[in-house]
DRENDO-1510 file (C-alpha; in Angstrom, 1 decimal, always signed):
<recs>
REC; n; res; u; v; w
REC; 1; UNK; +7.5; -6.5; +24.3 .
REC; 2; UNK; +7.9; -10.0; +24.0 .
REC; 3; UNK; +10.5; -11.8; +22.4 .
REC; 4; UNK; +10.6; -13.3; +19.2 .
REC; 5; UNK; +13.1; -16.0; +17.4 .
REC; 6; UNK; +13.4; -16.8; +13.7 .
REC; 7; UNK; +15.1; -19.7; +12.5 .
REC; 8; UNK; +17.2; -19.0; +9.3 .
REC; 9; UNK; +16.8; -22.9; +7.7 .
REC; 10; UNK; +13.5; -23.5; +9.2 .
REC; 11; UNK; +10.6; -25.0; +7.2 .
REC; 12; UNK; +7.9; -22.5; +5.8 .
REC; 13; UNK; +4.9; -22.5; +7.8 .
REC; 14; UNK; +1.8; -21.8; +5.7 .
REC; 15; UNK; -1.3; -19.6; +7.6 .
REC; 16; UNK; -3.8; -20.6; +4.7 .
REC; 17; UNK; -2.0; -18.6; +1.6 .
REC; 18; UNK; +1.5; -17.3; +1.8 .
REC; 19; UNK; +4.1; -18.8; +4.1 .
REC; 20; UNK; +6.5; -17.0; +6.5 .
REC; 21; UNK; +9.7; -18.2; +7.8 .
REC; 22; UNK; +8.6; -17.8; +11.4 .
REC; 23; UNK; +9.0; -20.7; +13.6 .
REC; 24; UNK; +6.1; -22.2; +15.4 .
REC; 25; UNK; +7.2; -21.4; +19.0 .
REC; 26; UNK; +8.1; -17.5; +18.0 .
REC; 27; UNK; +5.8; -15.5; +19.9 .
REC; 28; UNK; +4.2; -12.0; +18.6 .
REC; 29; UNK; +2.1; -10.4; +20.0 .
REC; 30; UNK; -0.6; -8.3; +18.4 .
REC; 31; UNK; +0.7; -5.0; +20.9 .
REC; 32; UNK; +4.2; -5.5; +19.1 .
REC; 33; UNK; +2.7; -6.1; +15.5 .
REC; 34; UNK; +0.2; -3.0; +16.4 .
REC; 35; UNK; +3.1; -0.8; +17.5 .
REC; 36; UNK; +5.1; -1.9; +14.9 .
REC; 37; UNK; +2.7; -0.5; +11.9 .
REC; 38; UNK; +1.8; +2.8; +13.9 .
REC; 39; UNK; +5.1; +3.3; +13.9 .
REC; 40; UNK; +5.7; +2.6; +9.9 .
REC; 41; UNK; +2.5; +4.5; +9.3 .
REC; 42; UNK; +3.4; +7.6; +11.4 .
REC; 43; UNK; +6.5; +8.0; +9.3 .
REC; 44; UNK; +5.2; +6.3; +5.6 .
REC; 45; UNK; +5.1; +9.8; +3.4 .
REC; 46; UNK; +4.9; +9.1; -0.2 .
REC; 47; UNK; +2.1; +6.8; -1.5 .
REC; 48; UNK; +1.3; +3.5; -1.2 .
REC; 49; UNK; +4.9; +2.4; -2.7 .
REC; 50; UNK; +6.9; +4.6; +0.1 .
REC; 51; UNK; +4.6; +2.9; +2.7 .
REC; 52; UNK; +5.4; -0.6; +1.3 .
REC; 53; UNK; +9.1; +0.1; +1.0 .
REC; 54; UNK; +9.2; +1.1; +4.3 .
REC; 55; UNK; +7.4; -2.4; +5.7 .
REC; 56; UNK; +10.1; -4.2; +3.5 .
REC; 57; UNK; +13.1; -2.5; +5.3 .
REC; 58; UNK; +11.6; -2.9; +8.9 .
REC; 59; UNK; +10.1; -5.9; +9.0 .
REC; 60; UNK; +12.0; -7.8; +6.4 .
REC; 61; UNK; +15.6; -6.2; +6.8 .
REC; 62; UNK; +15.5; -5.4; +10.6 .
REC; 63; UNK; +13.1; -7.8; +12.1 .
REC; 64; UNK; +13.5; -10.3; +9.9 .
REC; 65; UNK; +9.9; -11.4; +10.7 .
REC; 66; UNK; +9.2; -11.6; +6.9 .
REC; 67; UNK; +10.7; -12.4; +4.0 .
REC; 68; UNK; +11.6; -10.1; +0.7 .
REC; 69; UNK; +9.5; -13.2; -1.1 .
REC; 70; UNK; +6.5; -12.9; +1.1 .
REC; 71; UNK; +6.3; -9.0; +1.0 .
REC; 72; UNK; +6.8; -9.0; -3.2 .
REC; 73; UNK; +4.4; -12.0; -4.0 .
REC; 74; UNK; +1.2; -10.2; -1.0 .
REC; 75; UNK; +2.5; -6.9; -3.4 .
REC; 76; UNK; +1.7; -9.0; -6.6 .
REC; 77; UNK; -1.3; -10.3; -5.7 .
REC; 78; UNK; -2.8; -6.9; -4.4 .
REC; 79; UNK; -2.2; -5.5; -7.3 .
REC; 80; UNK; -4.8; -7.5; -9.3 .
REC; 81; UNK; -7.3; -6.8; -6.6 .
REC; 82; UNK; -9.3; -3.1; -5.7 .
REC; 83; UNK; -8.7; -1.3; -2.7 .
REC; 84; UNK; -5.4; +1.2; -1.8 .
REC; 85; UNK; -2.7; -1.3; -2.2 .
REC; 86; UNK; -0.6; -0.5; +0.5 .
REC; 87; UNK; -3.5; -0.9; +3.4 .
REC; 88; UNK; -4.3; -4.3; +1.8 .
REC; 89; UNK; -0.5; -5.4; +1.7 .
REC; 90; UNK; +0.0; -4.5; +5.1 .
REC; 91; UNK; -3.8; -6.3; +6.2 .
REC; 92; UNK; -2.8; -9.3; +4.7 .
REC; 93; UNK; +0.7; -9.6; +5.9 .
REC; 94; UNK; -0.6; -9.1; +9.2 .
REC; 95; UNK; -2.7; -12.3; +8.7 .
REC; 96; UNK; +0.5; -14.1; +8.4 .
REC; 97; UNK; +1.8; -12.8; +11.2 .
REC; 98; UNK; -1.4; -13.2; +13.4 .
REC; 99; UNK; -4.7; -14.6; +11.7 .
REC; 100; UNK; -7.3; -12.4; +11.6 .
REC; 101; UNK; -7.2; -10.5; +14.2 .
REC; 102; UNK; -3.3; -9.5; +13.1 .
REC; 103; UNK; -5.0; -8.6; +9.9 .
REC; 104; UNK; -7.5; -5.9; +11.6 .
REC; 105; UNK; -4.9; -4.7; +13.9 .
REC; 106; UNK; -2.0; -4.1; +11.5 .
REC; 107; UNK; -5.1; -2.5; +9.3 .
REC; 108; UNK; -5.7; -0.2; +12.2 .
REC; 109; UNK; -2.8; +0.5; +12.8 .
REC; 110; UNK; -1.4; +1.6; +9.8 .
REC; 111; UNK; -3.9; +4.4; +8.8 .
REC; 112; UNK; -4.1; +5.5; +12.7 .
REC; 113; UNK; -1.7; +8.3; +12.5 .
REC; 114; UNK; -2.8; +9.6; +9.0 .
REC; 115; UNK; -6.5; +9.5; +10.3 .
REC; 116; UNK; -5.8; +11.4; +13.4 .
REC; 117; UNK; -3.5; +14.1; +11.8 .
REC; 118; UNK; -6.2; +14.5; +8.6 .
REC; 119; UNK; -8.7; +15.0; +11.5 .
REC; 120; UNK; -6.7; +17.9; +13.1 .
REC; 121; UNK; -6.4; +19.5; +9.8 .
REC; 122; UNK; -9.8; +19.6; +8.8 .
REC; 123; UNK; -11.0; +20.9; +12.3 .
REC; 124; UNK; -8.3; +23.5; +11.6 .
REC; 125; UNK; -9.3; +23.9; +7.8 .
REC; 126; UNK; -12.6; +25.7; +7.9 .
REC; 127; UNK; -10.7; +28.0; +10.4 .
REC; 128; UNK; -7.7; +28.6; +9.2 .
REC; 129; UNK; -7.9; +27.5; +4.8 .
REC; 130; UNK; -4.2; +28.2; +4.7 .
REC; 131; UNK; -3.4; +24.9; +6.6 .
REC; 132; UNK; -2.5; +23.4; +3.3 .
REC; 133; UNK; +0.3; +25.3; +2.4 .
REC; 134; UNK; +2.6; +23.1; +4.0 .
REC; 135; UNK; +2.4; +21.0; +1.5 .
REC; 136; UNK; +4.1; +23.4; -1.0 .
REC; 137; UNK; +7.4; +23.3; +1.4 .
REC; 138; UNK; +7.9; +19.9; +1.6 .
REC; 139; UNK; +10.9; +19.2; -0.8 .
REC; 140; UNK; +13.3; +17.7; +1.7 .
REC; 141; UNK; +10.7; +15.3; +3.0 .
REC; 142; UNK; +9.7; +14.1; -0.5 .
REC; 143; UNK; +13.5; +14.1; -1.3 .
REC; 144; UNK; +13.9; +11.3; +1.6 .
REC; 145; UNK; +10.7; +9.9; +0.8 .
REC; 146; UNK; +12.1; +9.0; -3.1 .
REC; 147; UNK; +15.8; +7.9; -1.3 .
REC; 148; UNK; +14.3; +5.5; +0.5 .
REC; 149; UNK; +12.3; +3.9; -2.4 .
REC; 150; UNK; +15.8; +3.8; -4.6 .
REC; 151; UNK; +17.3; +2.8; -2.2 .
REC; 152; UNK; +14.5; -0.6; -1.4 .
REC; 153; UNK; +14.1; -0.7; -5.2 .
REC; 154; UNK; +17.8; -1.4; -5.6 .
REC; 155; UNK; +18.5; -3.7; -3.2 .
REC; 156; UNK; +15.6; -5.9; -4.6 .
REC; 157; UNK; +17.0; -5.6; -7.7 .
REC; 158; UNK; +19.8; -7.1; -6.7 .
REC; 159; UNK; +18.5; -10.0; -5.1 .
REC; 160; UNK; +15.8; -10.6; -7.0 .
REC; 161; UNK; +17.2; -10.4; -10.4 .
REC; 162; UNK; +20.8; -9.4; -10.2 .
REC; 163; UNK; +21.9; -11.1; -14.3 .
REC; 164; UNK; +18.9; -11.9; -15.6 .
REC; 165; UNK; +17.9; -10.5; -18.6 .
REC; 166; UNK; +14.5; -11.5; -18.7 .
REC; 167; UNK; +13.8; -9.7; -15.5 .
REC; 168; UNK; +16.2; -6.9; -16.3 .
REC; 169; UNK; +13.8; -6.1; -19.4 .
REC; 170; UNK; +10.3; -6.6; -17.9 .
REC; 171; UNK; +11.7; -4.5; -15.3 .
REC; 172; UNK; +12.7; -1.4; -17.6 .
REC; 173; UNK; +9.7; -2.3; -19.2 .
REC; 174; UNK; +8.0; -1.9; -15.9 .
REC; 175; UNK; +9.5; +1.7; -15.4 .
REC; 176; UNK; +9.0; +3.1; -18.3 .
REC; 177; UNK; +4.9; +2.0; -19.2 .
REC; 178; UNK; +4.5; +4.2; -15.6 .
REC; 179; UNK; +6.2; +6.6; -16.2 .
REC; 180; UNK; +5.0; +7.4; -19.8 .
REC; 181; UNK; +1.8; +5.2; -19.9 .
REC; 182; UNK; +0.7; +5.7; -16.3 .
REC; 183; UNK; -2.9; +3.9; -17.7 .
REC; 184; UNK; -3.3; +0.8; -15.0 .
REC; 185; UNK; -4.4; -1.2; -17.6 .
REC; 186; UNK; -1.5; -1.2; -19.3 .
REC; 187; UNK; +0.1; -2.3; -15.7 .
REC; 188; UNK; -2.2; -5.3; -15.4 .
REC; 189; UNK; -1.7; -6.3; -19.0 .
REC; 190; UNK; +2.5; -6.3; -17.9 .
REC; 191; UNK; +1.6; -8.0; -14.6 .
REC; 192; UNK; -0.1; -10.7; -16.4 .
REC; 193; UNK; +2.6; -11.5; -19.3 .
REC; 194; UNK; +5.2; -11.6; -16.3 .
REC; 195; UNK; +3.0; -14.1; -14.7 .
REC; 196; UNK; +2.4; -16.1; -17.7 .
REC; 197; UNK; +6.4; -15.9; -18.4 .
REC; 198; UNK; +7.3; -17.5; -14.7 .
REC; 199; UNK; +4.5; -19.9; -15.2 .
REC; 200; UNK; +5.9; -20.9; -18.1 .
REC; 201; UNK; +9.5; -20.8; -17.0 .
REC; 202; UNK; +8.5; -23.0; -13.5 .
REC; 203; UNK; +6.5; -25.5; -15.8 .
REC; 204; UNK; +9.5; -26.2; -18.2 .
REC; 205; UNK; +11.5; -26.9; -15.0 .
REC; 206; UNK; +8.9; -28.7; -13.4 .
REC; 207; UNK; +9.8; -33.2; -14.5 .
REC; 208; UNK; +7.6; -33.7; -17.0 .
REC; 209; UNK; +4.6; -35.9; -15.9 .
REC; 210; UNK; +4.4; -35.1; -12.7 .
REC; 211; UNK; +1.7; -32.9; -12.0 .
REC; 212; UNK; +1.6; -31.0; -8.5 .
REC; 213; UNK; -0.8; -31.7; -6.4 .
REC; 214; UNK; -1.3; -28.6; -4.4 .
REC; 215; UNK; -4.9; -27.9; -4.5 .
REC; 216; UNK; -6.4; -24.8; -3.2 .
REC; 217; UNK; -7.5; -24.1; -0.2 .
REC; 218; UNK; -11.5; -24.6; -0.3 .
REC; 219; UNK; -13.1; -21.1; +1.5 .
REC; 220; UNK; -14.7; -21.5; +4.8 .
REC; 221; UNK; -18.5; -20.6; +5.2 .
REC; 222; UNK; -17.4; -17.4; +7.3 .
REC; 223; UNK; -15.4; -16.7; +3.9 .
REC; 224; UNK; -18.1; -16.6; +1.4 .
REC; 225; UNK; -20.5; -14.8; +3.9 .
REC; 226; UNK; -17.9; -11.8; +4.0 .
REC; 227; UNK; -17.1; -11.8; +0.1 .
REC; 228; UNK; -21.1; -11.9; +0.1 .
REC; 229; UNK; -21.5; -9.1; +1.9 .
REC; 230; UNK; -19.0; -7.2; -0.2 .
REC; 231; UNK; -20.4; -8.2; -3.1 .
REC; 232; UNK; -23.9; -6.8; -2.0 .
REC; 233; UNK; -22.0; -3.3; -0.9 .
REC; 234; UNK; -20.8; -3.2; -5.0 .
REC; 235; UNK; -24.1; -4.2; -6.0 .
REC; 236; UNK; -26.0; -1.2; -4.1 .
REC; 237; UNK; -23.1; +1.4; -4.9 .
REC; 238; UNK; -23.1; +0.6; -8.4 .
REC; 239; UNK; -26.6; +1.1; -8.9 .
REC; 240; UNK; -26.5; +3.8; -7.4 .
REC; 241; UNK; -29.3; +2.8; -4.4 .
REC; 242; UNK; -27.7; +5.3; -2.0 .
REC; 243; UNK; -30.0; +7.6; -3.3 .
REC; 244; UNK; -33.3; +6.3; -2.1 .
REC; 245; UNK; -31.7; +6.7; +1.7 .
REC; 246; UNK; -32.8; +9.7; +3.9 .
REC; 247; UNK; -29.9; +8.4; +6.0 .
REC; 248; UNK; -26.7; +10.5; +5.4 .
REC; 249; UNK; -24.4; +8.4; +7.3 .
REC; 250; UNK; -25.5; +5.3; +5.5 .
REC; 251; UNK; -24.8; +7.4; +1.8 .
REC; 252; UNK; -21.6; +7.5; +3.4 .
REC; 253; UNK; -20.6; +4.2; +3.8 .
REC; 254; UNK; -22.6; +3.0; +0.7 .
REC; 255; UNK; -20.8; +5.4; -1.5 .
REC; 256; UNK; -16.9; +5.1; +0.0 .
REC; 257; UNK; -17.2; +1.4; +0.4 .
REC; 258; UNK; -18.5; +1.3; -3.1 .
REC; 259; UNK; -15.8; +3.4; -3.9 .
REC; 260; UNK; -13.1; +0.8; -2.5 .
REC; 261; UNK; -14.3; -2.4; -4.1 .
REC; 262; UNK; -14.2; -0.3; -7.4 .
REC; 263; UNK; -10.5; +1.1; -6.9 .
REC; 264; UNK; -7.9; -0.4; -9.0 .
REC; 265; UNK; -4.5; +0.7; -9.5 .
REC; 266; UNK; -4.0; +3.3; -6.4 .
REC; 267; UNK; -5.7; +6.3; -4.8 .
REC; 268; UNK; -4.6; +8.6; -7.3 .
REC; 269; UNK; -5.7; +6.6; -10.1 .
REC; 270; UNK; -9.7; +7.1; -8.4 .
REC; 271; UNK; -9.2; +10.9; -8.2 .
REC; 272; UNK; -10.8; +11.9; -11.1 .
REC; 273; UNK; -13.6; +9.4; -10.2 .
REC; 274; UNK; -14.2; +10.7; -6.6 .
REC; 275; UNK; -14.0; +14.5; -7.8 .
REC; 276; UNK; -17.4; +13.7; -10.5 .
REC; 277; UNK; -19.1; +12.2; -8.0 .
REC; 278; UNK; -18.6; +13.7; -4.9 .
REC; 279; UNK; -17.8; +17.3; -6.5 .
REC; 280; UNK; -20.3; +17.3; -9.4 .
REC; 281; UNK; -23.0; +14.7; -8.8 .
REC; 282; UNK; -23.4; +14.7; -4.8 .
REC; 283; UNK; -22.6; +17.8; -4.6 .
REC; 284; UNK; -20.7; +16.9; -0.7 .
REC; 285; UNK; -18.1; +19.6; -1.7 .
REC; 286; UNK; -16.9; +22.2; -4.2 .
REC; 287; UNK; -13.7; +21.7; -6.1 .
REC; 288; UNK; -11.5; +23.9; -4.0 .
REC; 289; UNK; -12.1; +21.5; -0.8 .
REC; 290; UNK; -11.7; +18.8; -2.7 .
REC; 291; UNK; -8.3; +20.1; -4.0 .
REC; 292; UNK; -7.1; +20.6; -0.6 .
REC; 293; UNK; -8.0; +17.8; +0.8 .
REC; 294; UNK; -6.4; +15.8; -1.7 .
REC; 295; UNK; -3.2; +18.3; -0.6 .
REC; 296; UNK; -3.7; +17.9; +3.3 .
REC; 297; UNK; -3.6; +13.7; +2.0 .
REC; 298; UNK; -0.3; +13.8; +0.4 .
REC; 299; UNK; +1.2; +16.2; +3.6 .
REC; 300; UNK; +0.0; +12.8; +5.8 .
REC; 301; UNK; +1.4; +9.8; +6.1 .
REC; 302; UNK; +0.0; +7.0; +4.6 .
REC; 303; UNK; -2.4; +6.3; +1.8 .
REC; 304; UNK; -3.4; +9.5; +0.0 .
REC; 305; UNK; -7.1; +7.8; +0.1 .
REC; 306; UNK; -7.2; +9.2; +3.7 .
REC; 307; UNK; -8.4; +12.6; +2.3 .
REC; 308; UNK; -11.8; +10.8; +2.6 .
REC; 309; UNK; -11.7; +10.9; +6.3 .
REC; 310; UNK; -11.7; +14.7; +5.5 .
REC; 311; UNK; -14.3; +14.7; +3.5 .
REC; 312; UNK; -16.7; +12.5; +5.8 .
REC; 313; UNK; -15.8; +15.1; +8.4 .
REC; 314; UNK; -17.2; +17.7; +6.1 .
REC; 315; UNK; -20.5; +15.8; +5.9 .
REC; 316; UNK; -21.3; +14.5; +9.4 .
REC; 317; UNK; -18.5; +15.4; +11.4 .
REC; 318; UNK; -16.6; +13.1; +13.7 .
REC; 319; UNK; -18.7; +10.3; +13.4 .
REC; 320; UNK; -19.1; +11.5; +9.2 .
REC; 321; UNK; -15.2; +10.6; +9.2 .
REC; 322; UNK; -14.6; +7.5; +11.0 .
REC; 323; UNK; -17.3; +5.7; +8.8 .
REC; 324; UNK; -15.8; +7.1; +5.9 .
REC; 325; UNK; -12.3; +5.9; +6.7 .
REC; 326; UNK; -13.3; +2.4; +7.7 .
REC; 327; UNK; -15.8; +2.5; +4.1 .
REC; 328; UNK; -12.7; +3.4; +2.5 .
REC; 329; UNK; -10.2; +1.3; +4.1 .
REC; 330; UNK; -12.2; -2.5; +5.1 .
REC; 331; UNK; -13.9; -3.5; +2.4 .
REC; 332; UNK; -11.0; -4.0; -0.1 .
REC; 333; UNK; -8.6; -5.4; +2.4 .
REC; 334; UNK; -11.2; -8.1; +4.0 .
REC; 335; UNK; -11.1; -8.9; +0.0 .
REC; 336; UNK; -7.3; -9.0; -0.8 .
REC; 337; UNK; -7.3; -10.8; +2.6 .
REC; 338; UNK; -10.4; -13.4; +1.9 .
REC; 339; UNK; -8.8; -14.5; -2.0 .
REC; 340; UNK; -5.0; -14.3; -1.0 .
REC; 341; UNK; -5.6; -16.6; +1.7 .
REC; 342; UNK; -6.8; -19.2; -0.6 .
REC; 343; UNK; -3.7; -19.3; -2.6 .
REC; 344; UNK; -1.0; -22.1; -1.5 .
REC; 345; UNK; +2.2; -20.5; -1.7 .
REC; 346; UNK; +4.2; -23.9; -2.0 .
REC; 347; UNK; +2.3; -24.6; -5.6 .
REC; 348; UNK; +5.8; -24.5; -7.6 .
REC; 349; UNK; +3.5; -23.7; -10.8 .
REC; 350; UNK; +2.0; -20.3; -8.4 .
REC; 351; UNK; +5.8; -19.6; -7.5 .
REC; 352; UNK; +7.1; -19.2; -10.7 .
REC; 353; UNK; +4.1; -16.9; -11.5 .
REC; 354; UNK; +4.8; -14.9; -8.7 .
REC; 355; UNK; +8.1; -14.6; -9.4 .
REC; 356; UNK; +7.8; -13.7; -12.8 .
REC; 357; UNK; +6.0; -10.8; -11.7 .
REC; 358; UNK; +8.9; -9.7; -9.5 .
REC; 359; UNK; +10.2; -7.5; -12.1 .
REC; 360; UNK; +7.7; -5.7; -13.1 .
REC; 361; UNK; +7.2; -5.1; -8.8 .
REC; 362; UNK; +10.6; -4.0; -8.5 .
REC; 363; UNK; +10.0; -1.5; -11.5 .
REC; 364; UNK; +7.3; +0.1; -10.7 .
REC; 365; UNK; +8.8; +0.7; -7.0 .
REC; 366; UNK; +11.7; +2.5; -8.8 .
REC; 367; UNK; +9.4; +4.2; -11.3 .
REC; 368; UNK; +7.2; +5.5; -8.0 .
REC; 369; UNK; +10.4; +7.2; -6.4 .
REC; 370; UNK; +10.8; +9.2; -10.1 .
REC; 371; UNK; +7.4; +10.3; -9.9 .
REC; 372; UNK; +7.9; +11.8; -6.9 .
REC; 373; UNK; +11.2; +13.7; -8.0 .
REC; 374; UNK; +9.0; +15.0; -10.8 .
REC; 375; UNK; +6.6; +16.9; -8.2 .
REC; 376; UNK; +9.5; +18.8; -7.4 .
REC; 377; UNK; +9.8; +22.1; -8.9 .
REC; 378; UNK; +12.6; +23.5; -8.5 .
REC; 379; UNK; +16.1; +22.2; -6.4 .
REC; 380; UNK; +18.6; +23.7; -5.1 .
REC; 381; UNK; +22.4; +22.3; -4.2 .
REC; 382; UNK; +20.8; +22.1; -0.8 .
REC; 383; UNK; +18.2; +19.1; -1.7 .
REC; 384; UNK; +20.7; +17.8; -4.1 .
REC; 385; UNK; +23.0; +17.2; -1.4 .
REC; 386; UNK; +20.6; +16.0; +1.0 .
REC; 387; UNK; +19.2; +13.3; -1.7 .
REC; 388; UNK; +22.9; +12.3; -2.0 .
REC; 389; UNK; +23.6; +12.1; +1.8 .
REC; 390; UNK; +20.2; +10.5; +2.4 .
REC; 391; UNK; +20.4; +8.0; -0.7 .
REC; 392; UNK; +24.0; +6.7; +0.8 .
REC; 393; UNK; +23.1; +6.6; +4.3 .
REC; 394; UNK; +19.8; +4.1; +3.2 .
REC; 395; UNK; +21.9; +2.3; +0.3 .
REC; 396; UNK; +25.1; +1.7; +1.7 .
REC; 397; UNK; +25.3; +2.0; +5.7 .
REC; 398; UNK; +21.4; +0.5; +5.7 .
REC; 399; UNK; +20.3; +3.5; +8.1 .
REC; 400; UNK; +16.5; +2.9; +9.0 .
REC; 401; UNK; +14.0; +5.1; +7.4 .
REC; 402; UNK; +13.0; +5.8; +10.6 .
REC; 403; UNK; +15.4; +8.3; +11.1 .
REC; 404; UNK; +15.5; +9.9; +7.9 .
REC; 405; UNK; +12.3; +10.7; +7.8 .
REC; 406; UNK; +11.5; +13.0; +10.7 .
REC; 407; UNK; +15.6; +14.7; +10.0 .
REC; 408; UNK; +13.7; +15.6; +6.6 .
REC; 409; UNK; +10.2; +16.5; +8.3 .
REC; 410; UNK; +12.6; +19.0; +10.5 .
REC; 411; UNK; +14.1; +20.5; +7.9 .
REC; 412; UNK; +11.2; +20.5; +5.7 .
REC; 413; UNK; +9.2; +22.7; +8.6 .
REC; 414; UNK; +11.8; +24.8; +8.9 .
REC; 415; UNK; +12.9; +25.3; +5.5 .
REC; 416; UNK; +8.8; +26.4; +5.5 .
REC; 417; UNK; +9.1; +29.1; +8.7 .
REC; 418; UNK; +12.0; +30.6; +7.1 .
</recs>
């Protein structure tokens, strides 16, 4: 592995959109930055906001490679954009870390280990149907997996808006609209009123008359060929021209890339959209498969929009799966990736927009780690006192996620033997 310096009071350095405090002569390779994500993916339970929290702890935290303002404004922006939000987050912070080709490793990366294990559990599915029972044991891991986002969302809120009561109520606000709303409308309508607040805030602050002069950055012609293409993959999917092909793999990609550049607000958010169309008007599967493999998606790691790897399996096998998953997975971040790029991250007026937004970031990452407590049936003073142990060790002595997770996974498995 090769080594890597970061200079605390060293000047941003921009990669075409969002800056990271790196200096010019650090070296990473894209083995370390590919290594790096397998690892966070392999251990990333508990949706897209788990996955992010985990990124922020490693990379931020322990490798200081990033910074908490980097990781929250890529979150902020991928929100307003289709696509799993996670995946996307982690493709375009690879781009800071290593243009392009950072972007499609740390992609790869990251959904490697949920791919490969949803693979082994639909060859084992049509053999053995009770494979997805696990998932009904798995209180300790999500236990852990909800520790670890307090934990994160905490700690953010502390640094991030500690006394101010602005940001304390947009925030709360934040919490509460998904926990009791849980419509991602209402989530971009919040998102945008933060926005507008820090524009507004950074614009009163800004000396009057002097306008900035950032300007942004104008696309290349390699740019506007790839948002072409994706805007021709919408245009088929949405009229529905996967119909008129004999060719199954071809439906495939047409429909689950479709299917990406139409996703807003998280996998679980699409469900009901993937289950009429792939359950009632493509008939691919019945509901019970598509129940489980919505199950064996939330047993992986990773983005619960993997269970599309299982159901491209279903239709044309190996090959069926792989185009799925990369349907599923590249459109939406070569998106995010293509229009965050554009932005200049040193526009003071863009800043305070991004920091408004903050809040409502912070909350929903809090809000995400009770969601997950609320799946739980029923506790015992066994998970009570591991959530305790866990939430201390992660909160106060900073232990890595990296270790909590598989303890959990242990005794999650054999809490399920037993």
């Amino acid at each position: 592995m090769k080594r890597f310096r970061v200079l605390k009071m060293s000047p941003m350095n921009n990669v075409e959109g969002l800056s990271v405090k790196i200096d010019k002569t650090a070296e990473i390779s894209l083995s370390w930055l590919f290594f790096v994500f397998l690892k966070i993916g392999a251990v990333s339970f508990g949706g897209h906001m788990a996955l992010i929290v985990i990124v922020q702890k490693h990379l931020v935290d322990e490798k200081k490679v990033l910074s908490n303002e980097d990781v929250m404004s890529t979150v902020a922006i991928a929100s307003l954009l289709p696509g799993p939000l996670a995946v996307n987050v982690v493709s375009y912070l690879g781009y800071l870390l290593k243009g392009w080709i950072g972007a499609i490793v740390s992609l790869i990366a990251i959904i490697l280990p949920a791919t490969v294990l949803m693979f082994l559990f639909a060859t084992l599915y049509f053999k053995f149907p009770d494979v997805a029972n696990f998932s009904n044991s798995s209180r300790f891991l999500i236990i852990a997996i909800a520790c670890i986002i307090f934990s994160t969302g905490f700690t953010l809120y502390g640094k991030q808006i500690n006394k101010d009561v602005p940001g304390f109520v947009l925030c709360l606000i934040a919490i509460l609209c998904t926990l009791f709303v849980r419509n991602v409308f209402v989530n971009f309508i919040l998102i945008g009123i933060a926005g507008t607040y820090g524009y507004l805030i950074s614009r009163r602050s800004t000396e009057q008359g002097i306008r900035s002069a950032e300007k942004m950055v104008v696309l290349k012609k390699s740019t506007w060929v790839i948002l072409g293409i994706l805007l021709l993959l919408e245009v088929c999917f949405l009229l529905g021209l996967y119909v008129y092909t004999s060719s199954l793999y071809l439906q495939i990609f047409s429909v689950f890339s479709g299917m990406s550049l139409s996703l807003f607000g998280g996998g679980f958010v699409i469900i009901p959209y993937m289950q009429g169309l792939l359950v009632d008007t493509l008939h691919w599967i019945n509901t019970r498969e598509f129940i489980d493999a919505i199950a064996l998606g939330q047993v992986t790691p990773g983005p619960i929009l993997v269970s599309c790897t299982f159901i491209g399996y279903k239709m044309g096998g190996l090959f069926g799966g792989i185009l799925a998953t990369v349907a599923i997975f590249f459109p939406s971040a070569l998106l995010v990736v293509c229009l965050a790029r554009t932005i200049r991250h040193n526009n003071s007026y863009l800043k305070g927009a991004l920091k408004g937004i903050q809040p409502v970031v912070i909350g929903m990452i809090i809000a995400s780690g009770i969601q997950l407590l609320e799946t739980i049936k029923d506790y015992s003073i066994y998970t009570v006192l591991f959530g305790i142990v866990a939430f201390c060790l992660l909160y106060f002595y900073k232990i890595s996620p990296l270790y909590i997770i598989p303890i959990s996974i242990f005794i999650s498995v054999v809490s399920y033997l037993m």
